[in-house]
C-alpha positions as a printed Julia matrix, in Angstrom:
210×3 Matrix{Float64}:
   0.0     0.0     0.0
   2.48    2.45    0.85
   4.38    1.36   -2.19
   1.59    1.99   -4.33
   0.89    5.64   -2.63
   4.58    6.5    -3.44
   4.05    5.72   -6.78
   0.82    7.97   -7.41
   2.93   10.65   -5.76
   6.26   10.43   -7.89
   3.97   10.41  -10.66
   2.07   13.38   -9.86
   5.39   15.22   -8.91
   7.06   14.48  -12.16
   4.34   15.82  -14.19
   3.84   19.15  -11.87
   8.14   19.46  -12.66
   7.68   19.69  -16.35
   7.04   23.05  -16.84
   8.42   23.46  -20.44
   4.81   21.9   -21.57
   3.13   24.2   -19.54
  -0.5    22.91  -21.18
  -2.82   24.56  -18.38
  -3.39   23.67  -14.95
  -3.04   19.91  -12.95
  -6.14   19.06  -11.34
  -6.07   16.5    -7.94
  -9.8    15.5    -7.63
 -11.63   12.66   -5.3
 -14.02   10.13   -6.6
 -16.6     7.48   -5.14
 -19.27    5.44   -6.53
 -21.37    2.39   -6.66
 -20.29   -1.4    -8.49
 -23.12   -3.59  -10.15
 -20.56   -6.71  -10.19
 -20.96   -9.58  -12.48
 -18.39  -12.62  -13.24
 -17.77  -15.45  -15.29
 -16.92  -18.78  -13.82
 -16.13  -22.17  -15.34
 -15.45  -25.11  -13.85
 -15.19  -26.66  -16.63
 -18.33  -25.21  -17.97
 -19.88  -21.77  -17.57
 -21.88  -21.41  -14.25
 -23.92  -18.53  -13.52
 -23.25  -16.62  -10.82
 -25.61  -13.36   -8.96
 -24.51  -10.36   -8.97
 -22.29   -8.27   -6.58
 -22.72   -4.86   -5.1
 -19.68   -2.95   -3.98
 -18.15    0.27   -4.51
 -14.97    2.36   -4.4
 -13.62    5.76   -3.08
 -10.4     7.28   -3.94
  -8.56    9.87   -5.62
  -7.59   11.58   -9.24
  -5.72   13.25  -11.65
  -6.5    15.17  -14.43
  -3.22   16.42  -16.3
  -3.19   18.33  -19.47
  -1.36   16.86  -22.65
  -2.17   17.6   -25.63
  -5.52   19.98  -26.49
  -8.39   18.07  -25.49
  -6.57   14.77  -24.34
  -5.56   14.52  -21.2
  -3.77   11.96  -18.43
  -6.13   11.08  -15.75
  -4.38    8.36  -13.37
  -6.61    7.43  -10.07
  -6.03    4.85   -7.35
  -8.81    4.12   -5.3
 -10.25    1.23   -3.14
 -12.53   -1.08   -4.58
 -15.16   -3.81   -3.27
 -16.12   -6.52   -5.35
 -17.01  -10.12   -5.71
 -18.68  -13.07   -6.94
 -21.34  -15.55   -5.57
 -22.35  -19.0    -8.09
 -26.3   -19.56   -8.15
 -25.41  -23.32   -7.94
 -22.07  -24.1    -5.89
 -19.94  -27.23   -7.12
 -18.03  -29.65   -4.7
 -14.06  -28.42   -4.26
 -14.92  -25.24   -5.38
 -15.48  -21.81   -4.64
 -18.78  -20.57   -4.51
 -18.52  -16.76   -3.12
 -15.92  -14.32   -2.58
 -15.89  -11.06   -1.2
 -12.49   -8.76   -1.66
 -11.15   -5.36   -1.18
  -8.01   -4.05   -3.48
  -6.44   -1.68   -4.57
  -6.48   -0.03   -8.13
  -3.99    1.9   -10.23
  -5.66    2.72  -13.26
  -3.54    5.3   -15.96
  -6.59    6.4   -18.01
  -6.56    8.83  -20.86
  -9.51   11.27  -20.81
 -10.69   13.31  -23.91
 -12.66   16.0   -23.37
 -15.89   17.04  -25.99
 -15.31   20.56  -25.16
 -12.66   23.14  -24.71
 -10.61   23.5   -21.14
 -12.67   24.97  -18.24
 -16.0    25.04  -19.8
 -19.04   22.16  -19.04
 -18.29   18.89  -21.12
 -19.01   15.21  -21.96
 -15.69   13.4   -21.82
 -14.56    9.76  -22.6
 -12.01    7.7   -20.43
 -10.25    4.67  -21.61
  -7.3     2.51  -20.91
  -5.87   -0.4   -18.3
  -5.79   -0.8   -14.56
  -3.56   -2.98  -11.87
  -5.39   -4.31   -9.08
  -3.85   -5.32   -5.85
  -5.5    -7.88   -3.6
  -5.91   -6.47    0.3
  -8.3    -9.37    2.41
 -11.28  -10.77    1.16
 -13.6   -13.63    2.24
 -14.22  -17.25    0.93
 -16.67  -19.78    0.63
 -15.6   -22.71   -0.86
 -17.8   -26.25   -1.19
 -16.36  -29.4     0.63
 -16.58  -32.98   -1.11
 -19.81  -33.22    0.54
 -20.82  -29.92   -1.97
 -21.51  -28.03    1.93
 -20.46  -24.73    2.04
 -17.01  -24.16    4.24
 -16.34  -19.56    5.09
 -12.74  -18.65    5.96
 -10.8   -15.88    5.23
  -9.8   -15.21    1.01
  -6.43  -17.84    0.21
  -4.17  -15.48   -2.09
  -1.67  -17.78   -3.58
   0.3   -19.83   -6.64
  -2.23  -22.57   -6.29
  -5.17  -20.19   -5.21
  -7.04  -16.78   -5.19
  -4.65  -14.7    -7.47
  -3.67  -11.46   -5.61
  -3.16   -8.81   -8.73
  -5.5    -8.8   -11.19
  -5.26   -6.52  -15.03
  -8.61   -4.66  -16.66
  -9.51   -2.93  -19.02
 -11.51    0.3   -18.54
 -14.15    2.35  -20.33
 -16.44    5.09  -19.06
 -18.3     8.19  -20.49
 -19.12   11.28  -18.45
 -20.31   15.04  -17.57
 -17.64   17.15  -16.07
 -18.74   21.13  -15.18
 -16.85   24.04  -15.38
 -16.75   24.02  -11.5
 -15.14   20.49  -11.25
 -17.88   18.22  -10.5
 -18.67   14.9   -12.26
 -20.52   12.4   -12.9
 -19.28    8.88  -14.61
 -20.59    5.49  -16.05
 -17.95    2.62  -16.32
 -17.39   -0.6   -17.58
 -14.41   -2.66  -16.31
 -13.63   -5.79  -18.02
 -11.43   -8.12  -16.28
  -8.92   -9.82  -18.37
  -6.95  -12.2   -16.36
  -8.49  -15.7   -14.77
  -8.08  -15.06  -10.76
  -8.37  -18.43  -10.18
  -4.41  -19.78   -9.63
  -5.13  -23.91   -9.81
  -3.7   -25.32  -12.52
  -6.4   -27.09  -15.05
  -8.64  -25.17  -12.27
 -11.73  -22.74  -12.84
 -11.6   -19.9   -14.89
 -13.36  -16.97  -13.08
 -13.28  -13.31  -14.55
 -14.65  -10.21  -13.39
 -17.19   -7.57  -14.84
 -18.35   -4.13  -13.14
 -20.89   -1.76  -14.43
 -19.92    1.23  -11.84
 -21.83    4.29  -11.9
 -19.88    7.54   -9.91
 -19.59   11.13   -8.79
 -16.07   12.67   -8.08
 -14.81   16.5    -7.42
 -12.03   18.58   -8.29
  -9.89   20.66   -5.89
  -9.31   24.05   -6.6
């Protein structure tokens, strides 16, 4: 965690030292909102699963670069998870988990700098496993709760996604954001194990500093 916080901050720092681009002003904002999760799991075949509500909090950037494109890194917390609608024997049937994101997202803007506008985000995010909960079925297919089991032959800790979202920004720095976050990886470490994948629809409000 502190790692990660480090990281945010050299990257903000080395951006607010390059004054020879001198493209307008750097923007440190704060943004929460709410997760509709969904997830794919097969074991070997697709099962469904019910959805997840969760949510995340954290913070942002938004760092001119070239016209209407700009950086917009953000790390925040996020809550997510999966539950099946039919549990298997020897395998997991819900988790729970809060992480950590990094996500370096480009943001274009519809309209010119400091002025109301519809803007599109895009681009990847890390995501670092903090605790979580389990429930995974015994041979007996009966469900058995401990805490989440990061590890090689287990619950995979970091996770990669994809992100897209499309949103209102106002001339006084307030927003408002729909997302979709597609998860690429499987976080399911067994090998010839399940497959399980993540999807969030996230809807969100966030805030600029002046």
């Amino acid at each position: 965690m502190k790692q990660l916080l480090l990281l945010f901050a050299f990257v903000l720092l080395m951006n607010i030292s390059l004054p020879a681009q001198d493209q307008g002003k750097i923007h440190m904002g704060f943004r929460a909102g709410y997760n509709y999760g969904l997830s794919v799991f097969k074991a070997p075949g697709k099962l469904g699963s019910n959805p997840v509500h969760g949510g995340y909090a954290g913070v942002q950037l938004k760092i001119p670069f070239d016209n209407h494109l700009f950086f917009a890194p953000q790390m925040d917390v996020n809550y997510r998870g999966m539950t099946l609608k039919t549990p298997v024997a020897n395998e997991l049937s819900k988790v729970t988990e809060f992480q950590v994101r990094v996500a370096p997202l480009l943001q274009i803007d519809f309209a010119q700098p400091d002025q109301n506008t519809f803007f599109l985000q895009f681009g990847p995010s890390i995501g670092f496993g903090l605790k979580g909960n389990q429930t995974k079925q015994d041979a007996s297919n009966n469900p058995v709760q401990s805490q989440l089991r990061y590890g090689y032959q287990s619950y995979g800790r970091y996770d990669v996604n994809a992100h897209i979202g499309f949103g209102y920004e106002t001339a006084e720095g307030f927003r408002f954001m729909a997302e979709y976050i597609h998860g690429i990886g499987n976080m399911i470490n067994t090998e010839f194990g399940p497959v399980l994948k993540y999807r969030n629809i996230s809807l969100g409000i966030g805030f600029r500093l002046r």
